[in-house]
N, C-alpha and C positions, 0 to 999 in steps of 0.2 A: 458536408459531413453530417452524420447522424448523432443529433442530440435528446437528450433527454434534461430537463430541470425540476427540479425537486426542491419545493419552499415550502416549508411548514407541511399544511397537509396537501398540498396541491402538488401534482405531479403530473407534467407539459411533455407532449414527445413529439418530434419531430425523425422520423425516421422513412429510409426509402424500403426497397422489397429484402432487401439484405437481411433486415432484421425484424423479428416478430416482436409486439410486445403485448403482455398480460398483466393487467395491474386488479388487485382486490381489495377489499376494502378490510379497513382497521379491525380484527380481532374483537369482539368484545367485553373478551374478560381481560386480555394484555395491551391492547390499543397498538398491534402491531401490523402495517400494513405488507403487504406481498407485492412484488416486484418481478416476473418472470420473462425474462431477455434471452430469445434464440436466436443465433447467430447462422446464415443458413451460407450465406456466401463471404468472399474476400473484404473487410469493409473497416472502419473506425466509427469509432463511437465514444463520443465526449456526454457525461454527465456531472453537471453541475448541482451542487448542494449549497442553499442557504436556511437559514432558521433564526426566528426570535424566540424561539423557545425549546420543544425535544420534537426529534424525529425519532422514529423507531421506526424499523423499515427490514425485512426478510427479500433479499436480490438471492432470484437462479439465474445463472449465465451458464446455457449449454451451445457450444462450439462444434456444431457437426463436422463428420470427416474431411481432412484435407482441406480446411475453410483456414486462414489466417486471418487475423481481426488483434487490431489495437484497442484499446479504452483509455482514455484519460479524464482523470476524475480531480474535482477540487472540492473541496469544502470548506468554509467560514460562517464565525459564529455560531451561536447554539449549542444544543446538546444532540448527542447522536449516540443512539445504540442499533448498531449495524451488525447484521448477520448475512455472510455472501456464500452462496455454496455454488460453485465451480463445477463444471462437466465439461473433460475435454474427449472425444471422441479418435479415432485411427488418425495418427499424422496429422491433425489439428497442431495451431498453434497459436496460444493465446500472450500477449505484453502489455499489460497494466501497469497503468503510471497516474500515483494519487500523489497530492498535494493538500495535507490540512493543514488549516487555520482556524481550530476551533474551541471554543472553553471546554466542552469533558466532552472526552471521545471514548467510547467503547465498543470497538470492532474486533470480530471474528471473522476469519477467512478459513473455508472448507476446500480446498482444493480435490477432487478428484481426476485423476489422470488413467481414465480408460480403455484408452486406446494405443494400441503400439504406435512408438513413435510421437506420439503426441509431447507437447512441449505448454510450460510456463513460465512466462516471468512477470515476478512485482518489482516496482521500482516505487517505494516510499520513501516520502520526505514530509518531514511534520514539524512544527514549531510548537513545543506544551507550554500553554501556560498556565494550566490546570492539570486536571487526572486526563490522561489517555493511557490508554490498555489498549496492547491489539495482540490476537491471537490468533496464528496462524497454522493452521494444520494440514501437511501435503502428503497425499497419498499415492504412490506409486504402483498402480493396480495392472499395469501392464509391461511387457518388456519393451526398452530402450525409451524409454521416457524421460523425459528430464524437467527440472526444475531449478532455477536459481531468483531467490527473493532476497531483494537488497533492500536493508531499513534504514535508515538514516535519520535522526532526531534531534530538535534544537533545545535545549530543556532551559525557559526561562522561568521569573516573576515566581507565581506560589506550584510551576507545573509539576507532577512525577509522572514518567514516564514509563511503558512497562512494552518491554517485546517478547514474547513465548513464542515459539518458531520449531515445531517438530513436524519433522520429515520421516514417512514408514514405507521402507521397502517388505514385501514379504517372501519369503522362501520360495523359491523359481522363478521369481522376476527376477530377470536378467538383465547387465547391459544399461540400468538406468545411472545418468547422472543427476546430483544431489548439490546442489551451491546453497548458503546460506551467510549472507555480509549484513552484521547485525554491527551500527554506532551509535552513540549517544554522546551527543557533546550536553557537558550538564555546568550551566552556571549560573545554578543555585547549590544552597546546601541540603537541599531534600532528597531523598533517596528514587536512586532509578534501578530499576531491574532489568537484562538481559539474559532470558532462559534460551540455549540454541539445544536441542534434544534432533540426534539420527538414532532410529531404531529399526536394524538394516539385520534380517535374518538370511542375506544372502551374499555369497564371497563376490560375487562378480558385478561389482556397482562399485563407480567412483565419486567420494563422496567426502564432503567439506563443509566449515564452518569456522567463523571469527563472529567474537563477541566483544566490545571492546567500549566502556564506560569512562568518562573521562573531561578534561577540559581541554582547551589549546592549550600547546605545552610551550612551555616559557623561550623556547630556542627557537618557535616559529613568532611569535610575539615580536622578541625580540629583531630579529631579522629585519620584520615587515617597520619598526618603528625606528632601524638605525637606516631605514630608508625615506625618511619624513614623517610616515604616518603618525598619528595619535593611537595610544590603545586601543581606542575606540574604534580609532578607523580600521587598527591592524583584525580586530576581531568582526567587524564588519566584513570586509573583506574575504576572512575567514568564512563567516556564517555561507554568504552567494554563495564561494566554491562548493561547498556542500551541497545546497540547498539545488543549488542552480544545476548539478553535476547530472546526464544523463536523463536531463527531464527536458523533452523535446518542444514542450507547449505550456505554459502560464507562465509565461518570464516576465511579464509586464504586472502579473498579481502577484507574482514571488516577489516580485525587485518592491512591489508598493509594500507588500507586507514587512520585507527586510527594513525599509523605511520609519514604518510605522513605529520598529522598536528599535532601532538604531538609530533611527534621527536623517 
């Protein structure tokens, strides 16, 4: 598989002809470095993030025609203020699947959908135990396009966690599909935000959204503990299926990190 790592300021790639990469250096009025990943054939691509300190970092990921390509991404520790901006070309199809574990997270995601037919999906899943914000914005720039981005959130310790999530059809794009499954299990008493925004100026698009802020509810609690569990365990429990749910690769650093704070 084609990997990339990215520690502090150092950024390692390991990739076959499938994938192009262009890397630049830090900015020097904002200390933000540049990331440019073209995707030219059928392929996966795993990138890893660690930090003892802030990463700031601008990723292009462009997806030429008819190429399908995965990503799976994980991040721990540090701070990370992340900018991704997305190009999917004709019948492309792109499925991103992140995994953070980080103290302050601040990502934005640009999605561009160019090409007829072309497709995305995100699959997040994050544990806050600080400020994370992520901002998501998907553009339907061509007919029958589609997009579904699923976020899913563990809000512990002092985290707030924030998901903004808007999706723009525009008038004669035709034929696109629009999903948007925004969760946030919150147990703390700090506040979490879910914004889901479609701004669809076109009749012939089907299109969707759940936002849904909250705790386990007392009736699954309950359940899981008139079956032996402890609370603890029952929310344990709870946390995996979420966490674990549709995410194909870091099960072994999910199940450590569920550990770490669950015992």
């Amino acid at each position: 598989m084609n990997k990339i790592i990215i520690a502090d300021d150092i950024i390692k790639e390991e990739v076959e002809d499938s994938i192009e990469i262009q890397k630049s250096d830090a900015n020097p009025f904002f200390n933000v470095k540049t990331l440019n990943i073209k995707i030219c054939n059928n392929t996966d691509l795993e990138i890893e993030y660690t930090s003892t300190g802030e990463i700031k970092l601008e990723i292009y990921i462009n997806v030429l025609p008819n190429v399908k390509a995965e990503i799976y991404e994980i991040k721990e520790n540090g701070n990370y203020k992340l900018q991704y901006k997305y190009y999917l070309e004709e019948s492309s199809e792109l499925k991103v699947f992140k995994f953070n574990n980080a103290s302050m997270l601040r990502e934005m995601s640009v999605i561009n959908l160019n090409g007829k037919y072309s497709s995305f999906t995100q699959n997040l899943r994050t544990v806050s135990h600080e400020k994370n914000k992520y901002d998501v914005m998907i553009y339907h720039n061509a007919t029958n396009s589609n997009s579904l981005i699923d976020n899913k959130g563990i809000n512990i310790l002092e985290g707030k966690t924030t998901f903004n999530v808007s999706s723009f059809v525009p008038n004669k794009v035709k034929g696109c599909t629009l999903k948007q499954k925004n969760h946030i299990i919150n147990l703390t008493n700090n506040k979490c935000i879910i914004k889901p925004n479609l701004f669809i100026d076109e009749d012939d698009v089907s299109a969707s959204h759940g936002a849904l802020v909250g705790t386990f509810s007392k009736e699954e609690l309950f359940y899981l503990q008139s079956r032996g569990l402890t609370k603890d365990e029952a929310e344990k429990l709870l946390v995996k299926g979420i966490l674990l749910k549709d995410m194909p690769k870091y099960h072994d650093k999910i199940e450590k990190t569920i550990n770490s704070y669950w015992g």
